[in-house]
Structure formats: C-alpha cells, structure tokens
N, C-alpha and C positions, 0 to 999 in steps of 0.2 A: 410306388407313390400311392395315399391314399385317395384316388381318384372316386368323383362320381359316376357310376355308372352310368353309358346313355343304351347299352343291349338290355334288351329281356333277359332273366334268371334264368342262370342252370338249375336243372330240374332240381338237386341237392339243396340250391338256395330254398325252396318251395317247402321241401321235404321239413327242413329245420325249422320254419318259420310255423307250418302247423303243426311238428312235434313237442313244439315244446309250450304252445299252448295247451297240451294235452299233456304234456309234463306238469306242469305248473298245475296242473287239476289233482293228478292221484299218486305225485310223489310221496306227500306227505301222510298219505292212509293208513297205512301201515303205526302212524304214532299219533291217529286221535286220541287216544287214548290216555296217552302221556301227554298230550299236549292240554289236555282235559284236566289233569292232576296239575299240572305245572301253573295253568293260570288261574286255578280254583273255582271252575267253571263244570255246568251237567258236560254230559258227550253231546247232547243234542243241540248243547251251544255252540260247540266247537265245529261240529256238523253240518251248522251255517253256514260254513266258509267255505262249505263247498257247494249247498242249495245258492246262498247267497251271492257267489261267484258266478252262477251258470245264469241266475237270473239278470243280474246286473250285463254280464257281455253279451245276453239278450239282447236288451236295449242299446247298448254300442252299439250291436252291428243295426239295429234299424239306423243308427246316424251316420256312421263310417261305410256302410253300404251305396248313399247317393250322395255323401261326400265325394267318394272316389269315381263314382260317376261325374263329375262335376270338378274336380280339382286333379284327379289319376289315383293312383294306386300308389305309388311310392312313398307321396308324403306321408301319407296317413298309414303305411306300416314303420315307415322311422321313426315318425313321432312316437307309435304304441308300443315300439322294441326298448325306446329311452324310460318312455315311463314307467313299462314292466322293469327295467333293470334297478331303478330307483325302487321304487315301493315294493319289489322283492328283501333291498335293505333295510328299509322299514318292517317289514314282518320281520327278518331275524332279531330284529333289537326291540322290539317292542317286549313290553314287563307285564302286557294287561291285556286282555281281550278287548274292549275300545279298540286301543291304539291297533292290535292287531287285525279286527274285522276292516277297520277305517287303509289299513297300506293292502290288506285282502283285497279289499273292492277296487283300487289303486293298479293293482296287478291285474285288472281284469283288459287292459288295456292293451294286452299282447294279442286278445283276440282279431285286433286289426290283421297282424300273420295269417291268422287260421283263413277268416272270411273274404279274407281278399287274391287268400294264393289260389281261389277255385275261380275267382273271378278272371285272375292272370293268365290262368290257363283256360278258361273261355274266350276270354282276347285272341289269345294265340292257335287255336283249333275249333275245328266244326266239331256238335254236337255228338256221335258217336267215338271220333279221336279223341275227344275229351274224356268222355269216360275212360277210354283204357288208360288214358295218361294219368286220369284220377285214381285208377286202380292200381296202376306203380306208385303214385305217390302216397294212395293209403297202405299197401304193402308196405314199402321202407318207415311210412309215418308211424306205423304199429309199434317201431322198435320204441317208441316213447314210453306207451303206456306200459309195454312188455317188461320192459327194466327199468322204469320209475318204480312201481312202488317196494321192488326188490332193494332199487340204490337208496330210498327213502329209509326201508328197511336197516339194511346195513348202516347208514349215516347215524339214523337213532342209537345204535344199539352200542357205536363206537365213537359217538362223539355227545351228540342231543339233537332232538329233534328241529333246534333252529339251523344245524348244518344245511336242512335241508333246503332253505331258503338263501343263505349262502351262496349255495350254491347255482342257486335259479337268477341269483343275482349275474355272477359270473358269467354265464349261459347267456342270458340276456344284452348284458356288452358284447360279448362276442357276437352275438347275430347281429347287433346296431351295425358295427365295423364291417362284416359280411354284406347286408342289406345293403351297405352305403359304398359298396366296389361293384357289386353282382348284380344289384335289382334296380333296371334300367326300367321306364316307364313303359308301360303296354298299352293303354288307354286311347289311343290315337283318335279316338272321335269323343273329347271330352263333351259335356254338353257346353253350350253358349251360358245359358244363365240357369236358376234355376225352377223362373219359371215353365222355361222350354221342356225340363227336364218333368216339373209335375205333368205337364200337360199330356205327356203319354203313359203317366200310371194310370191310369182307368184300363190298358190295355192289358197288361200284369195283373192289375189285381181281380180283373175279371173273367180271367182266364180259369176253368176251371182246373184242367190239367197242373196248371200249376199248385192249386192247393191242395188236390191231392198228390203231388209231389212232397208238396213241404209238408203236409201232414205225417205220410211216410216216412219222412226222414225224421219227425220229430216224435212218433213213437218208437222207429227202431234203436234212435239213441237212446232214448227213453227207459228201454229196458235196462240197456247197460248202465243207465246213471240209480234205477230201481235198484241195483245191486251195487254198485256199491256202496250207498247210502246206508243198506244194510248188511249186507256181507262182514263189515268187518268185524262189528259189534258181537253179531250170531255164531261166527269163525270165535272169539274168544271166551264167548259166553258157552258155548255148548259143545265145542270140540277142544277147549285151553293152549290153542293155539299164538303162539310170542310173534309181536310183531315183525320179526323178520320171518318166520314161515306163512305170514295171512301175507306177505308181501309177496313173497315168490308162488303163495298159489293164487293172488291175483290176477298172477301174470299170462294166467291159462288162456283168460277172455282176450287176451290180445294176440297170442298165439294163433286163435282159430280165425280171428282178424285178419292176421299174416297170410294164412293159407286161404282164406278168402277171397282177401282182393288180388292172390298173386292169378288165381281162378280169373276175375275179373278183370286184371290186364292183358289178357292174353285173350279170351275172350268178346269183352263188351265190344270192341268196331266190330266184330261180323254177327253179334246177334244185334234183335231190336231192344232196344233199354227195358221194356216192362218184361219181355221174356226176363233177362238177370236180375231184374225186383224181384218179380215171382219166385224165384229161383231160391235166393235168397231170404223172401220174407216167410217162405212154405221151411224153409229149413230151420229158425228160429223155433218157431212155432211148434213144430216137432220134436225137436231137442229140449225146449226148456218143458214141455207138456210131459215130457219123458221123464224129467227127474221129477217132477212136481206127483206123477204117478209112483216112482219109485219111492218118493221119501215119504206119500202117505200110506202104502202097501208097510212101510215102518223098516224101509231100507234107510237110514238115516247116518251118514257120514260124509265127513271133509273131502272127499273122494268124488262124492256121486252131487254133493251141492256143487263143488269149483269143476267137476268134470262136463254137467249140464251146461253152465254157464259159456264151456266153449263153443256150444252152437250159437249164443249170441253172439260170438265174434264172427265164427263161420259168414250167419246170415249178412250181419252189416256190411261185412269184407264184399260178399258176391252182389247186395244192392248199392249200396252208397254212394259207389260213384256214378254209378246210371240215374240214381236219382238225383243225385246233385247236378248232369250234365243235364236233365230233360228238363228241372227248375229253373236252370241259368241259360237254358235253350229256347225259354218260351219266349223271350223278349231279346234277343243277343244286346244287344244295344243299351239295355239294362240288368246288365250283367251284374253291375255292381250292386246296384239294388235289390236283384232276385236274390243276390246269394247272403247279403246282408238281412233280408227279411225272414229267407229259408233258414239262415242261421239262426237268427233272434227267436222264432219257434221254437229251433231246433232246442238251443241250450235252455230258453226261456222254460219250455216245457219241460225237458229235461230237469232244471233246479227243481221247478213245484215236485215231479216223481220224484228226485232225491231228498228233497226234503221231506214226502210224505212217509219214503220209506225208512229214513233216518226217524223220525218222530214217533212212527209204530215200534218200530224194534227197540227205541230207547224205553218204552213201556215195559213191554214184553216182549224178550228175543225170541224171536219164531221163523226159521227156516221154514213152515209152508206159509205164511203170510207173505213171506218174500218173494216163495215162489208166485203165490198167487196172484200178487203184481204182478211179475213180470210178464205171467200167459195172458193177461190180461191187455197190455199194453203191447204185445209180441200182437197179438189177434186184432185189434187195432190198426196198427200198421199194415197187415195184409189187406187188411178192409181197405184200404187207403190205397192201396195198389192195386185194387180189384177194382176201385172208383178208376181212377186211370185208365184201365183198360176200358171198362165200359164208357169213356170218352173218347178215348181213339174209335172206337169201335163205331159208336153215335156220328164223330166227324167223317170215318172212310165214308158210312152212309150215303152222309150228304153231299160230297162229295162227286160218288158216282152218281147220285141223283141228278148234279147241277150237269 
C-alpha cells in the first residue's frame, strides 16, 4: 500500500535525499562542454548553471529552513522532490539556454532534501550523536558525487548529454514515492506561529559560535565548488583529457570524502567537534598547499592536480559533520533554521567561488590560479575554526569565573 509515512526515516531514506542533491550538481560536468557547443553558447555560460544553482538553493534554504521550523520537515521535502523531478524534464527538453537556465533554477528545489535531512537528524539526536550519524551519512552520501560525474560521463558519450537530466528526472520520482512511505515527521515542537518563531532569532543569529561554524562550512565547501568550476575546463585545455576521463578523475575528491567521513563516524561522539574541525580543516590546507607547491616547482600533471584535490575530500569528510552538528546545536529548537541559514552560506558562497573560478579559467586556463583559490579559501576555513575555538575557549572562562 502507498501509505504515508507517520515513523522517522531510515537512515537510507536521508542518505538519497542529500545524494542526489549533490547528483543533480556535478553529473553533468563532465559535458559542459558539449553542452556549450550544443546550445551555442561561451563555457562560462553554461558554467552558470552551476554558480547559478548553488546561489539560488542558497536562498531556498534561508526560506525552507524556518519553514520547516513552522510547518515540519516532510512537507517541504515532498513538495522539493516533485518539483525537482518536473524541471529535471524540463532541462532535458529544453532547445535554448533561456529555457534551460529557467527549469536549471527549477531544480534547485531538491535542495529542501539536502538541508533539511541534517535538520532530521538534529531532531532525532544530541549534538555529538549527531555528528557521527552525519559522518555515516556523508560516508554513504559521497557515493553521489563519486559516480555522478563518471555516470554523466558515460551517458554523454553513449547517448547525449541530455540523458543526463533524464535521468535526474527518474531519480527524483523515485525518492517523491520513497519520501512519501519512509519520511514520517520529526518536527515534534513545530513553532505556534511565526511570530513566536522570529522572536528567538536574535539568539541564533548572535551567537558567535555559530557563525564561525557556518563560515567553516562555507569555505570548506567552498574549495571544492573552486574546483570544480575550473577543473574541468584546465583538465581539457592542458592535459586533452575526453569527458568521460575528467569524469572519473573527478571522482577522486569524493573518494577522499568517502574515507573522511567514514574517519568521522566512528569518531566524532567521543571527540569534541572543534578537535574533528581541526582535524580536518589542518589537512585540506596541507594537501591542496602541496600540490599548489608541486605544480609551481613545474611538477605539472592530471595526476598531481586531481591527486591534491583528494585532500579536499579528505578534510570536508573529517569536519563537516561536526560542523554542521555544532551550527544546528546552537539553537536545537531552531534547527531548522540553523541548517537552512548554514546551508544558504554554504552553497550561496560556494556559487560566487564557482563562479569566480569558472570566469578565470574561461579567460585563461591556469591550474595555479585554481590552485591559488583554493589555498586561499582552504586557509579561510581553518581561520573559522580557530574563531570557534577561541570562543569555546572565552565561554569555559567565564564560566569558571561565574
């Protein structure tokens, strides 16, 4: 029977609902290029749809955020699972860049999955269970980006690049039908109205800890949307690499992801969440400074560019979910809102870095300009986690003072 669901999600349901939001980003990378030639457009138009995307489900998630505060969690991910699965059909069929940017933005509406399955899992666990749970679910959630833009790859090369959209369609009915057996409401102290519900943002938003949480989390994304914004352009411009092999050496940065966060589930409940930041944002930082050293010493290959690039997976894997449990930990109660607002940096920031690094490299392809973003914005992040600490640090103070 197609019943609605009245339990909480199995953790699987969670797992789908943020991979394929993170599908629906870098499947189709692999065939900017072609999809560049096909609708007679530069590459940095086409490029949009990926700046464009992160910036737009930016701002969803500040609405879908105290929405779900205020109404739950369920409805507002059925509704965004429906309208992803519609204007994924709209991008396949679309003839013209318009129409395809216009069902692009359309699709940005899955994001309700992503931002809301961390909030589900705040509902349901204290602050330190939550991170490891988060760390399983960004482990198994990895496998999206890992094999999207390899399956984007392949779909190009044996069908056309609208397969791939097709296919997001498909994907996206499927999780509606899933959502709507599985994803029982969590929410249990919705607010009353929502004046009630402004009346305690001043607590959130003045929280320091919390913005150096979200800042964290929206430069460590950050790196990773630096790259691939231009990775793929530099991967065909200076190594003549065909888009099913810049797809499967994409797949490295979600690799290091994988072994990341499997780090981090195992982990995060017995350390304290800034120790696994640290952890984490100290090993980005070292890795991508590594190759960015190596390719100016004039060690310059597809090897040592996508090889670097796995410590950005590495680091995110061992912070991410400590930071996203300390952000949606500062307020539990506004859970929804923390994770909608931490989101909305997150991607929001993330578009402007992808699109700046898309806009450079469509000038001039330059693997160290790329790099040089990314240490830049990797060093960033850490700052942001060192602010954290020196806040904990300030509050034990006062603390033992009082």
């Amino acid at each position: 029977m197609f019943l609605a669901a009245t339990t909480p999600p199995r953790m699987a349901t969670l797992v789908c609902l943020t991979g394929l939001s993170l599908l629906s980003l870098n499947i189709y990378l692999p065939s900017l290029a072609h999809m560049a030639e096909a609708l007679e457009v530069d590459y940095a138009v086409v490029n949009a749809s990926i700046s464009g995307y992160l910036i737009l489900t930016g701002v969803l998630q500040l609405i879908i955020g105290p929405l779900s505060d205020r109404y739950g969690r369920r409805p507002l991910i059925l509704i965004g699972s429906a309208v992803f699965a519609v204007a994924s059909v709209g991008c396949a069929l679309s003839t013209d860049i318009v129409w395809f940017l216009a069902f692009r933005a359309l699709q940005g509406a899955v994001i309700s999955g992503s931002a809301l399955s961390r909030a589900v899992v705040r509902d349901l666990y204290p602050a330190q269970e939550a991170a490891s749970r988060l760390g399983y679910l960004s482990m198994a959630m990895a496998l999206a980006p890992l094999l999207g833009p390899a399956l984007g790859g392949a779909l190009d090369a044996w069908i056309s690049w609208r397969a791939s959209f097709w296919c997001l369609a498909i994907i996206g009915g499927l999780l509606f039908a899933i959502c709507w057996t599985d994803l029982g409401e969590t929410n249990k102290t919705p607010s009353a109205t929502f004046a009630d519900q402004f009346r305690d943002y001043p607590e959130l938003f003045g929280s320091r800890r919390f913005w150096g949480y979200a800042f964290c989390m929206m430069f460590s994304t950050g790196v990773f949307f630096i790259f691939i914004g231009g990775a793929p352009l530099v991967a065909a411009t200076h190594f003549n690499l065909t888009p099913g092999e810049i797809g499967i050496y994409l797949g490295a940065t979600p690799l290091g992801f994988l072994a990341g966060s499997a780090v981090s589930g195992r982990y995060a409940s017995r350390l304290p969440l800034i120790t696994m930041i640290l952890i984490g944002r100290s090993t980005t930082v070292v890795g991508v400074s590594a190759g960015l050293l190596l390719m100016t010493s004039g060690i310059v290959s597809a090897e040592v560019m996508f090889g670097s690039a796995v410590f950005v997976g590495i680091g995110n894997g061992l912070s991410m979910p400590s930071t996203t449990a300390g952000a949606l930990s500062v307020r539990p109660r506004l859970a929804g809102s923390a994770s909608g607002l931490a989101g909305a940096m997150l991607v929001g920031g993330g578009g402007v870095l992808n699109w700046l690094s898309g806009a450079i490299q469509s000038e001039i392809p330059s693997v160290l300009a790329l790099f040089g973003l990314m240490v830049t914005a990797s060093v960033l992040a850490l700052a942001a986690a060192l602010y954290v600490q020196y806040v904990n640090r300030l509050e034990a103070q006062a603390t033992v003072a009082d």
